[in-house]
N, CA, C and O of each residue as an XYZ file, in Angstrom:
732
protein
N       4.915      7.871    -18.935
C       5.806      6.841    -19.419
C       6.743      6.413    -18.279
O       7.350      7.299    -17.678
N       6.904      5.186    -17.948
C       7.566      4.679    -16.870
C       8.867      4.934    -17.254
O       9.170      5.174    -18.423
N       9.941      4.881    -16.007
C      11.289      5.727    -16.145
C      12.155      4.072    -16.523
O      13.242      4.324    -17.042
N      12.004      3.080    -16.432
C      12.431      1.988    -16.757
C      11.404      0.815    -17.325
O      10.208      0.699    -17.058
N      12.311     -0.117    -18.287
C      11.569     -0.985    -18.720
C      10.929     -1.910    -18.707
O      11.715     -2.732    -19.179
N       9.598     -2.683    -18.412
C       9.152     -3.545    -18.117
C      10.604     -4.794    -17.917
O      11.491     -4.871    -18.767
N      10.576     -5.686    -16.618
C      11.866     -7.147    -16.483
C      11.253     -7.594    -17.872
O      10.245     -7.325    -18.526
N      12.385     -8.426    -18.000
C      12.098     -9.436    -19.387
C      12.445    -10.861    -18.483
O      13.603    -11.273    -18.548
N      11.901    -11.275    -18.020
C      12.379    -12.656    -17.171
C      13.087    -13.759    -18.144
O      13.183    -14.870    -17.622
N      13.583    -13.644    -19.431
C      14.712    -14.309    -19.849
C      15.777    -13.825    -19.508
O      16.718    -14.618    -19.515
N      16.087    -12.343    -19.070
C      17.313    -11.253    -18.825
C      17.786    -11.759    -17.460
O      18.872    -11.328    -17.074
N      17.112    -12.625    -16.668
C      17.616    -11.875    -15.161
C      18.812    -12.758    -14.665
O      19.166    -13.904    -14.943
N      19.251    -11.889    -13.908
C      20.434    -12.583    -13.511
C      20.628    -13.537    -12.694
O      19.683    -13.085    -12.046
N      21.072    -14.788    -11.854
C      21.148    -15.656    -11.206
C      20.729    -15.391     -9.958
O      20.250    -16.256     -9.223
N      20.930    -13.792     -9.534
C      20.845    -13.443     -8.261
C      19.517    -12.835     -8.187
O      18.999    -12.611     -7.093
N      18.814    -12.498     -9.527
C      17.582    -11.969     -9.841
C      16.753    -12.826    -10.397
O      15.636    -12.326    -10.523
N      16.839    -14.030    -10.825
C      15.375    -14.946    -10.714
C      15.182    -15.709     -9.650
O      14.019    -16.081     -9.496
N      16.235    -16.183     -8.591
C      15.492    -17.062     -7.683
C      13.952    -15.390     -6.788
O      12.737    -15.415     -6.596
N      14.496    -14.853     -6.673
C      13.485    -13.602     -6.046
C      12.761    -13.412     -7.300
O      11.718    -12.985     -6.804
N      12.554    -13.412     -8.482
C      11.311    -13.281     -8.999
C      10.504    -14.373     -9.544
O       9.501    -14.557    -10.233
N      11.502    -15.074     -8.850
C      10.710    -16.942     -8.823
C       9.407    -17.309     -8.072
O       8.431    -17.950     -8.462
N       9.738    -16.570     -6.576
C       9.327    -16.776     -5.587
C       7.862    -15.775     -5.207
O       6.805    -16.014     -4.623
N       8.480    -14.500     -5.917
C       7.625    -13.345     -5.815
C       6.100    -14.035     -6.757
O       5.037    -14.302     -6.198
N       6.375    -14.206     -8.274
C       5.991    -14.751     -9.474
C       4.593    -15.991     -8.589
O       3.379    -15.863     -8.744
N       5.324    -17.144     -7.672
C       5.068    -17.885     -7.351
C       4.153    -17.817     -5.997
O       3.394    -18.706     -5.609
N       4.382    -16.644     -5.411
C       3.708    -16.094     -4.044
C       2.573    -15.823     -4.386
O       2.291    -16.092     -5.554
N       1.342    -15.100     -3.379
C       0.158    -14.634     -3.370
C      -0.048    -13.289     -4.043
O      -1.066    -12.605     -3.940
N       1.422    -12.884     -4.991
C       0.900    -11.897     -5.944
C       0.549    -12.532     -7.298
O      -0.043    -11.947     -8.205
N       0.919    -13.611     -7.320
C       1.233    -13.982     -8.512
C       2.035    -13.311     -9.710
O       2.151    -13.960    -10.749
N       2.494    -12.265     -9.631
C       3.291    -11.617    -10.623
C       4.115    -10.433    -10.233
O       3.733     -9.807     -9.245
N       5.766     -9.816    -11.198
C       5.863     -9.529    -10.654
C       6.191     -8.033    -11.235
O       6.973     -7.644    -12.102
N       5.139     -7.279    -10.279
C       5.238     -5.505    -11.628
C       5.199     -4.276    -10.431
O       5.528     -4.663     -9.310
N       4.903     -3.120    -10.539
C       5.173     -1.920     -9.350
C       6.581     -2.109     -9.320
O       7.497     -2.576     -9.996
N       6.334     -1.502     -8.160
C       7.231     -1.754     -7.287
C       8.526     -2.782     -7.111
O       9.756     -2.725     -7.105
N       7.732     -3.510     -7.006
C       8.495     -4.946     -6.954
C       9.192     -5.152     -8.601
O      10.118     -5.962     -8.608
N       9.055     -4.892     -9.169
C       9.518     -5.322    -10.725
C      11.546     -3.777    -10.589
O      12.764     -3.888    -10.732
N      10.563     -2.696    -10.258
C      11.512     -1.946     -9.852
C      13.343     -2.234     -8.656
O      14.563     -2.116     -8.768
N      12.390     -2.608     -7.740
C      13.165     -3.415     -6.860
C      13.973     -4.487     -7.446
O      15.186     -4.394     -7.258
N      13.533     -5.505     -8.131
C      13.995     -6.409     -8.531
C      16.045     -6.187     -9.515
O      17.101     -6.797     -9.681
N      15.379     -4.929     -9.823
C      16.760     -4.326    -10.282
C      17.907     -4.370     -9.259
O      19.053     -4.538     -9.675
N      17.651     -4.221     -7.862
C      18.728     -4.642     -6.788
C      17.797     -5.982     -5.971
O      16.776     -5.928     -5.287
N      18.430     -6.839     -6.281
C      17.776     -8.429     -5.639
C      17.578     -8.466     -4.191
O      16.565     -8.971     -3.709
N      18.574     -7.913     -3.427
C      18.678     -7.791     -1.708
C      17.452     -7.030     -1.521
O      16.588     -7.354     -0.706
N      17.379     -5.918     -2.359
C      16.158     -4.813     -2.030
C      14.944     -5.799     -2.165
O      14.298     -6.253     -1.221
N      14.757     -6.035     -3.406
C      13.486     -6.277     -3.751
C      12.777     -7.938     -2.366
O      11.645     -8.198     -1.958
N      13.923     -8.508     -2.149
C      13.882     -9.602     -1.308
C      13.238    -10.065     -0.275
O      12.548    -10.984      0.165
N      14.236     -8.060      0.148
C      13.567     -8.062      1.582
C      12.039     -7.537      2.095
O      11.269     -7.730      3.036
N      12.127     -6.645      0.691
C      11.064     -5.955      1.025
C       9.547     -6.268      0.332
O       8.464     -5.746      0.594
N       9.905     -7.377     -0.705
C       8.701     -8.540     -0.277
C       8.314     -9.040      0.675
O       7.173     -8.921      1.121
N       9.418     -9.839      1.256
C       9.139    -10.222      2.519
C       8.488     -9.210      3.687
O       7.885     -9.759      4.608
N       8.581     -7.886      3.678
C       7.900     -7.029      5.008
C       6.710     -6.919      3.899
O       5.753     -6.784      4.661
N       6.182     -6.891      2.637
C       5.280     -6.533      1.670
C       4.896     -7.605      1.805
O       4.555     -7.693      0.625
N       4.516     -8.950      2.372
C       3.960    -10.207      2.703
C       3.350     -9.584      3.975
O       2.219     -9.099      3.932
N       4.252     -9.592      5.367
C       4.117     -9.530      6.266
C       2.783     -8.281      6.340
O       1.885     -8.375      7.178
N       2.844     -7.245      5.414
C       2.141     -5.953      6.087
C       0.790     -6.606      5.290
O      -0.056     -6.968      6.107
N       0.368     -6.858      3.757
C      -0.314     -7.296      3.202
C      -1.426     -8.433      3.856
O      -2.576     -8.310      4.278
N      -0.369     -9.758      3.704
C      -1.425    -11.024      4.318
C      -1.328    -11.705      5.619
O      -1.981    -12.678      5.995
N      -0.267    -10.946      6.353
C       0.141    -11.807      7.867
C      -0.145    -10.927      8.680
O      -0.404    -11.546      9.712
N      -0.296     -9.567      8.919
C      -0.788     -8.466      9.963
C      -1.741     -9.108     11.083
O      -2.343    -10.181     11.117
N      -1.643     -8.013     12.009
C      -2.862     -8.596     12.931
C      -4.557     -8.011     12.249
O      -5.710     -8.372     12.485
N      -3.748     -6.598     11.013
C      -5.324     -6.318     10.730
C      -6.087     -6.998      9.966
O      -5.783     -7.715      9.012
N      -7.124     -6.750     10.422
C      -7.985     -7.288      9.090
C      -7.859     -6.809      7.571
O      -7.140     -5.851      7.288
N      -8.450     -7.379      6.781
C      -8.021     -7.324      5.095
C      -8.850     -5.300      5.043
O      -8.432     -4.275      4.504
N      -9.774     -5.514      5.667
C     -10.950     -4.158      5.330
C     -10.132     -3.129      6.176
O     -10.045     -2.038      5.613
N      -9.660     -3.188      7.099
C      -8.654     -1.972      7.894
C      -7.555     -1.887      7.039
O      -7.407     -0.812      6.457
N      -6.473     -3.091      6.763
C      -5.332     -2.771      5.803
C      -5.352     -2.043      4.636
O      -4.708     -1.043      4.319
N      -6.366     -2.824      3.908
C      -6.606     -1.732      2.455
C      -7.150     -0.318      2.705
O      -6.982      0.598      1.900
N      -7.927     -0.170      4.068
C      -8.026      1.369      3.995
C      -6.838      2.245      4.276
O      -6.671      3.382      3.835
N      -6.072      1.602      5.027
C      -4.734      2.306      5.444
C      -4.100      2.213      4.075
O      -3.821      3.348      3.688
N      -3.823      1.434      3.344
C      -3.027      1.699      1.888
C      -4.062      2.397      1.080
O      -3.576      3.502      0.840
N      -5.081      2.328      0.611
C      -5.625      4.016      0.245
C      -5.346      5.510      0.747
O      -5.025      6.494      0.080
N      -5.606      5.360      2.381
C      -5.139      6.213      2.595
C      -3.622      7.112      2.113
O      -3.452      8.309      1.877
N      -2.771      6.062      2.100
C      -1.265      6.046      1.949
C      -1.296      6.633      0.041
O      -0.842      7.642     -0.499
N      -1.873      5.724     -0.367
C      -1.869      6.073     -2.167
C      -2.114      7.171     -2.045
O      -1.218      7.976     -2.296
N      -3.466      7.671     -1.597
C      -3.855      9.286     -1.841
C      -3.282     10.185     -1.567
O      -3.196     11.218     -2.230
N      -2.591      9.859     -0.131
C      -1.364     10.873      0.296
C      -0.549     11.260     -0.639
O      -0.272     12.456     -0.724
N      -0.037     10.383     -1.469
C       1.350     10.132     -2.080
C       1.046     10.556     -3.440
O       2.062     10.928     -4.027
N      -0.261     10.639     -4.291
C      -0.676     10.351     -5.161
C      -0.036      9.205     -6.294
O       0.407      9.323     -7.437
N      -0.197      8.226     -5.511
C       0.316      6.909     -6.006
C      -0.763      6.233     -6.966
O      -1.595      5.436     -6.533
N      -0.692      6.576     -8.169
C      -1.807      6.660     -9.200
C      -1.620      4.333     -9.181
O      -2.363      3.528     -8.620
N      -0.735      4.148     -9.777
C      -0.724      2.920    -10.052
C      -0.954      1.904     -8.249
O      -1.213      0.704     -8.340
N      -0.833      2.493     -6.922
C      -0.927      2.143     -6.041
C      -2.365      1.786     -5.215
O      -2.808      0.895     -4.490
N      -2.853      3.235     -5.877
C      -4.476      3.379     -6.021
C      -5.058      2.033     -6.858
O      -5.573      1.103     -6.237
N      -4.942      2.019     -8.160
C      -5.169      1.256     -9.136
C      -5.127     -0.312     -8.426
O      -6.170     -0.957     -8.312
N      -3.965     -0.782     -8.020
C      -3.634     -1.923     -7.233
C      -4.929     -2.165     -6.223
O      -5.665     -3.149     -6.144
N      -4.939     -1.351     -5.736
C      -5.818     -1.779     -4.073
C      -7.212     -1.170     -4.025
O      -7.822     -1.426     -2.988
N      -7.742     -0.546     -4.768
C      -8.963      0.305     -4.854
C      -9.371     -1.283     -4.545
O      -9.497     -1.770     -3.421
N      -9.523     -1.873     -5.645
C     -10.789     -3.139     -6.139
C     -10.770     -4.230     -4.627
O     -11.675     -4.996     -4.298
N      -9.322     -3.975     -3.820
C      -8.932     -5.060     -2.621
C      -9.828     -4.400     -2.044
O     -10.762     -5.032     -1.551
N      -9.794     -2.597     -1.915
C     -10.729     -2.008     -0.879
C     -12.081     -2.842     -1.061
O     -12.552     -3.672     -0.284
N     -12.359     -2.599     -1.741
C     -14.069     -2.718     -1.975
C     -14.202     -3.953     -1.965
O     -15.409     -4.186     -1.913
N     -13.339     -5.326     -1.996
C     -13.627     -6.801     -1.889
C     -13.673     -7.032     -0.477
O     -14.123     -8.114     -0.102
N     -13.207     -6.032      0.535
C     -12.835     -5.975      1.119
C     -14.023     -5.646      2.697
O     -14.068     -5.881      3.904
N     -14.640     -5.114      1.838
C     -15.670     -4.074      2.576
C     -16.276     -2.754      2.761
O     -17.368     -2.289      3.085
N     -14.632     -2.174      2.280
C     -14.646     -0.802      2.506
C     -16.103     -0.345      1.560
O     -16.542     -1.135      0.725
N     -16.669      0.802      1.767
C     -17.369      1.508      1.584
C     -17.736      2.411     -0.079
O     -17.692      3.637     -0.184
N     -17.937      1.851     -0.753
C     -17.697      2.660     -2.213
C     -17.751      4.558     -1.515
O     -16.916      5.462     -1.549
N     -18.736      4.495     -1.116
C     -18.573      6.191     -0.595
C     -17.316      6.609      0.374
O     -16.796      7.725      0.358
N     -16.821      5.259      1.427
C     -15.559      5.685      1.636
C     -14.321      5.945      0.681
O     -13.633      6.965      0.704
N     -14.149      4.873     -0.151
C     -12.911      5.152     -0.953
C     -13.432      6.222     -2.037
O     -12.509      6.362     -2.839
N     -14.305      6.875     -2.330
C     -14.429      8.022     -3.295
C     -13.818      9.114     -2.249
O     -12.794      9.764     -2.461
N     -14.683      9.201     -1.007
C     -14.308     10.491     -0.395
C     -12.810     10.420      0.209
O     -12.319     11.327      0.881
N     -12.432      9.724      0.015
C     -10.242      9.503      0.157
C     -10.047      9.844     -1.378
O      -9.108     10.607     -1.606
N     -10.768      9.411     -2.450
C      -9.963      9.471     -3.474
C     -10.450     10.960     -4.286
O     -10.004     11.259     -5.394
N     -11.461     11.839     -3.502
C     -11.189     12.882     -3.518
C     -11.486     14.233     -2.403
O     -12.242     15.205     -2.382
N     -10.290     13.588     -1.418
C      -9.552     14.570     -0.630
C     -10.701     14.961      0.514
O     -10.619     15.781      1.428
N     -11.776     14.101      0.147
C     -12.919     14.667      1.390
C     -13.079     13.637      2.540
O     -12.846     12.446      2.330
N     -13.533     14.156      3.929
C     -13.896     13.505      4.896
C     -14.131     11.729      4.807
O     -13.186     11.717      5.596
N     -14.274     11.127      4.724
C     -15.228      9.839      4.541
C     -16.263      9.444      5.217
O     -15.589      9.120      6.195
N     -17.283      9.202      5.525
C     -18.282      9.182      5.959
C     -18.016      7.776      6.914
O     -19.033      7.087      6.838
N     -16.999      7.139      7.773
C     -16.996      6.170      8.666
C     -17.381      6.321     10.191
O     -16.939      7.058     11.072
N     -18.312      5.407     10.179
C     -19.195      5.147     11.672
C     -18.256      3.955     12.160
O     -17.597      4.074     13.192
N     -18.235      3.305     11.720
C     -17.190      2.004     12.209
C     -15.936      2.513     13.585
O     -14.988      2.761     12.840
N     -15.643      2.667     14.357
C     -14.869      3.029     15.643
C     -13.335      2.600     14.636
O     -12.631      3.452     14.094
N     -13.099      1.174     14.585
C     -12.387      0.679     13.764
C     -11.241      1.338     12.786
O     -10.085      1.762     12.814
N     -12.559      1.094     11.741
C     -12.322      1.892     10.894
C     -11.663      3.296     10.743
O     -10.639      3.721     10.208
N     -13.035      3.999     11.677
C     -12.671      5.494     11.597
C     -11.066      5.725     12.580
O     -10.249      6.443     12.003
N     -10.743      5.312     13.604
C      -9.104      5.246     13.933
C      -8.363      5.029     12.833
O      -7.817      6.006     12.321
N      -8.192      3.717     12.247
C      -7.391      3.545     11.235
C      -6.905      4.430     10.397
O      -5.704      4.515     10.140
N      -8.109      5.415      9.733
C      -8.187      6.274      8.959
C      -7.556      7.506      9.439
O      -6.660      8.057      8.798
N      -7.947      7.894     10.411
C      -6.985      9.121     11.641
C      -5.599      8.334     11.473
O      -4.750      8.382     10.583
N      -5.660      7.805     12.316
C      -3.936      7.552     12.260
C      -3.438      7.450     10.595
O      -2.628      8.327     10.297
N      -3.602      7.035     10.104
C      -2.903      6.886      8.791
C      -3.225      8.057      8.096
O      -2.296      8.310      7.329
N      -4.379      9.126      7.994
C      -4.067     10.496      7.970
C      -3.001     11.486      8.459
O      -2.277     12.354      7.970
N      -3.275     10.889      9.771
C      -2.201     11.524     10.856
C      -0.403     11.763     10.508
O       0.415     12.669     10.668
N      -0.408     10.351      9.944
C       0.828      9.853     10.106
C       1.507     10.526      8.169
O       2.512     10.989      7.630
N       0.442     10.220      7.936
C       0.842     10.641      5.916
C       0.658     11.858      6.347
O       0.397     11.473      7.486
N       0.570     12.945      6.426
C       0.143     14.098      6.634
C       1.145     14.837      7.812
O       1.884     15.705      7.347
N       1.209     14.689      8.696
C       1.794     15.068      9.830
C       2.854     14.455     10.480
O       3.389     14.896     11.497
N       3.282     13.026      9.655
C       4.272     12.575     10.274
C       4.374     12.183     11.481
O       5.347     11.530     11.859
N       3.216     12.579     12.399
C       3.063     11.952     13.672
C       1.801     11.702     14.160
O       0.835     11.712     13.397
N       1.656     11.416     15.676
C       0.082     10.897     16.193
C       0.311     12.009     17.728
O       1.121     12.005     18.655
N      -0.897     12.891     17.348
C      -0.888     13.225     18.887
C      -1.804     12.854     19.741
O      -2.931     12.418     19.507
N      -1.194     13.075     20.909
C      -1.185     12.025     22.417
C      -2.465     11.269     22.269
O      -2.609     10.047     22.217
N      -3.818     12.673     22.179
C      -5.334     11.659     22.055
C      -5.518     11.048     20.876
O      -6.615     10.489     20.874
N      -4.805     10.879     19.662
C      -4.918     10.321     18.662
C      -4.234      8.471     19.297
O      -4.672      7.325     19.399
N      -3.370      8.982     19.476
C      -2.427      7.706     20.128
C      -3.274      7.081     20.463
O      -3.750      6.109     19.877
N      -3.929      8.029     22.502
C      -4.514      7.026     23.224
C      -6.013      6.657     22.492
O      -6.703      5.784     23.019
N      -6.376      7.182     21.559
C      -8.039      6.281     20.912
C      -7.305      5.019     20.181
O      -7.594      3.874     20.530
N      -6.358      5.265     19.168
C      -5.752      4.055     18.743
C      -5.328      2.917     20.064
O      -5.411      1.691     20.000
N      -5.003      3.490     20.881
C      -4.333      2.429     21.599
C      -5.572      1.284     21.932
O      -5.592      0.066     21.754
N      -6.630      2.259     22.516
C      -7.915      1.996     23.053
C      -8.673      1.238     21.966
O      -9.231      0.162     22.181
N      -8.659      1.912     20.694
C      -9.724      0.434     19.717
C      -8.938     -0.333     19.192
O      -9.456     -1.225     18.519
N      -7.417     -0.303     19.280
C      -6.917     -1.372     18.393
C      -6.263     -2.291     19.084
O      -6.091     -3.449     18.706
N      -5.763     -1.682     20.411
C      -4.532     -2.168     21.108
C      -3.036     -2.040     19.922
O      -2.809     -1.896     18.721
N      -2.432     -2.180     21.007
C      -0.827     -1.621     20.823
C       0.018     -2.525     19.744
O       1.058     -2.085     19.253
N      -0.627     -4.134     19.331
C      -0.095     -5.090     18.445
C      -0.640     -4.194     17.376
O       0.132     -3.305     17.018
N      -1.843     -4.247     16.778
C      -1.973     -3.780     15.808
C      -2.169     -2.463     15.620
O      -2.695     -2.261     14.525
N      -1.933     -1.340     16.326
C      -1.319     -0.070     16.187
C       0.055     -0.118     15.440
O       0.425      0.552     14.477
N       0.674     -1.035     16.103
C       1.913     -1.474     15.556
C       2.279     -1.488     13.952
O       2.909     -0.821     13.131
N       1.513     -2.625     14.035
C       1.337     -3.256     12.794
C       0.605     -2.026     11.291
O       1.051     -1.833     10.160
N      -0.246     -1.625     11.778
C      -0.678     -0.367     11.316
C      -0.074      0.543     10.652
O      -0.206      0.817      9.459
N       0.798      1.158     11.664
C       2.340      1.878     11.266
C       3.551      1.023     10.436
O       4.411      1.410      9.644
N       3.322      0.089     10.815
C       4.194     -0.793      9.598
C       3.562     -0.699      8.298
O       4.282     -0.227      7.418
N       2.309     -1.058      7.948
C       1.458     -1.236      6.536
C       1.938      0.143      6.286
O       2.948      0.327      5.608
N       1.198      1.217      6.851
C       1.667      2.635      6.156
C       3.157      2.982      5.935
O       3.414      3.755      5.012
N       4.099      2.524      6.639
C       5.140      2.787      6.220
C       6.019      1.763      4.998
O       6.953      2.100      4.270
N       5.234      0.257      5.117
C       5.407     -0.118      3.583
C       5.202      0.582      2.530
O       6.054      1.052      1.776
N       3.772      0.681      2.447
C       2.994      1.521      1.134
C       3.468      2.858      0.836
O       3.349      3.378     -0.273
N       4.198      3.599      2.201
C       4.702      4.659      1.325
C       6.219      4.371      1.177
O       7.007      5.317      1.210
N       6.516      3.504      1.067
C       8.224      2.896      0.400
C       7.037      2.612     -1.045
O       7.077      3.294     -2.070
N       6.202      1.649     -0.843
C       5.743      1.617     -2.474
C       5.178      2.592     -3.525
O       5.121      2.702     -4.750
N       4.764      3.287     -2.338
C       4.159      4.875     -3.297
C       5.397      5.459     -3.857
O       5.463      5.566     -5.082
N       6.499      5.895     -3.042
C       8.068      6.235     -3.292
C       8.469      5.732     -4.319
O       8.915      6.519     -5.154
N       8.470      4.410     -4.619
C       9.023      4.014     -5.605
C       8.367      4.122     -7.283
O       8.893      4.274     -8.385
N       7.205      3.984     -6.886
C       5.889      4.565     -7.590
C       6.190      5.762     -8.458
O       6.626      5.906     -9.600
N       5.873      6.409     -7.682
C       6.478      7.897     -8.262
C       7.993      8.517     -8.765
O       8.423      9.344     -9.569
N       8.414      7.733     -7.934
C      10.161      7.909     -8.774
C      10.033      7.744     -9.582
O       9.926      8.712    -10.334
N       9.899      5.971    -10.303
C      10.333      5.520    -11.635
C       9.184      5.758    -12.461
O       9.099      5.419    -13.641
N       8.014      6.549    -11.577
C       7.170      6.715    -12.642
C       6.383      5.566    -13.461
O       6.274      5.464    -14.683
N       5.846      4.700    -12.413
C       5.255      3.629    -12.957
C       3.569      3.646    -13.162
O       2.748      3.912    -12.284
N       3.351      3.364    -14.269
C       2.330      3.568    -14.830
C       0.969      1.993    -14.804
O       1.125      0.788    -15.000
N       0.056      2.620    -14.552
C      -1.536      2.085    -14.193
C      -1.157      0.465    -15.155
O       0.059      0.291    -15.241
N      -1.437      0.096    -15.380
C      -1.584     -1.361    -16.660
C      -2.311     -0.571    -17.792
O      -3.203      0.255    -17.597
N      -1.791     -0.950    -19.032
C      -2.546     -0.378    -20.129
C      -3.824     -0.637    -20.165
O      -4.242     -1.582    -19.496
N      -4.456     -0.085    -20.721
C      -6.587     -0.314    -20.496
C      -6.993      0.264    -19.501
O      -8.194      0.367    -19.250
N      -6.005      0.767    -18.722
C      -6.864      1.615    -17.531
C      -6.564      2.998    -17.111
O      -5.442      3.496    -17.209
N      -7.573      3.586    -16.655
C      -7.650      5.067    -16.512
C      -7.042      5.484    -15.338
O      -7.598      4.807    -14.473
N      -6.229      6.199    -14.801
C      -5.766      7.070    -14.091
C      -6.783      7.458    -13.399
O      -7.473      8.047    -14.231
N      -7.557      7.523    -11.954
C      -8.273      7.668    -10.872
C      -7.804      8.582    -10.197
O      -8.779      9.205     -9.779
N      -6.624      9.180     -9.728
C      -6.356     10.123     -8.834
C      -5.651     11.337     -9.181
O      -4.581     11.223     -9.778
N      -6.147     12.604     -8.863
C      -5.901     14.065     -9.509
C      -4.762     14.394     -8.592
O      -4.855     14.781     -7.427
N      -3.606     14.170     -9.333
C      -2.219     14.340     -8.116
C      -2.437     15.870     -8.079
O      -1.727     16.578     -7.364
């Protein structure tokens, strides 16, 4: 049971609908997670659409590297409703049905992709260990270059502000759907 109540967008306050105007009106089209949470402080939720744009649809990565790095990030976190969100992006995406099973349970993934398989290290690395060592670094540096290494570490450090929030308030999958990840 989520720790707060679905917005009622007749409720919001002056300083809280132009931001769920915009959110509503953006490339999510709606506005729930995270963001519905946020929305409870307007500055918060504002800004951090705006870097939740930036990491999502403006990155230097591609759509099939980003969503693996936010799987990665969900599973870390066991971000059940985060999972739920991005599984289906994974797989529109490219990713691998046998990759996102073996993230979504705790095993190796089977990636040949150079790409790919960095992405997945580092954002292991980084959910897990909090850091990148040196030869982890220099292979990232080497298949991605240093912009989207960058950028990389930004997506994962969005998604786990969204997993965070996730799990705080305890936000729950959309009704009709099953729970996917064994926290």
């Amino acid at each position: 049971m989520a720790r707060l109540p679905k917005i009622d967008p007749t409720t919001l306050t002056d300083e809280q609908k132009p931001v769920y105007d915009r959110i509503a009106s953006g490339p999510r089209g709606v506005v729930r997670g995270p963001l519905a949470v946020w929305l409870r402080r307007p500055g918060l939720a504002a800004r951090a659409e705006d870097l939740g744009t930036y990491c999502r649809y403006d990155s230097s990565l591609n759509k099939q590297l980003s969503e693996l790095a936010i799987l990665v990030t969900a599973r870390a976190w066991g971000s059940e409703f985060e999972w739920f969100a991005h599984k289906k992006h994974a797989l529109d995406a490219g990713v691998s049905p046998d990759i996102v099973e073996a993230i979504r349970t705790t095993q190796m993934p089977p990636i040949t992709d150079p790409e790919q398989r960095v992405v997945y290290e580092v954002a292991s690395a980084i959910c897990h260990h909090r850091k990148l060592h040196k030869a982890l670094y220099a292979s990232a540096i080497e298949v991605l270059g240093e912009g989207r290494l960058i950028d990389l570490i930004g997506v994962l450090g969005y998604y786990s502000l969204v997993s965070m929030t996730i799990n705080a308030f305890e936000v729950d999958v959309p009704e009709g759907n099953s729970p996917d990840l064994d926290r």
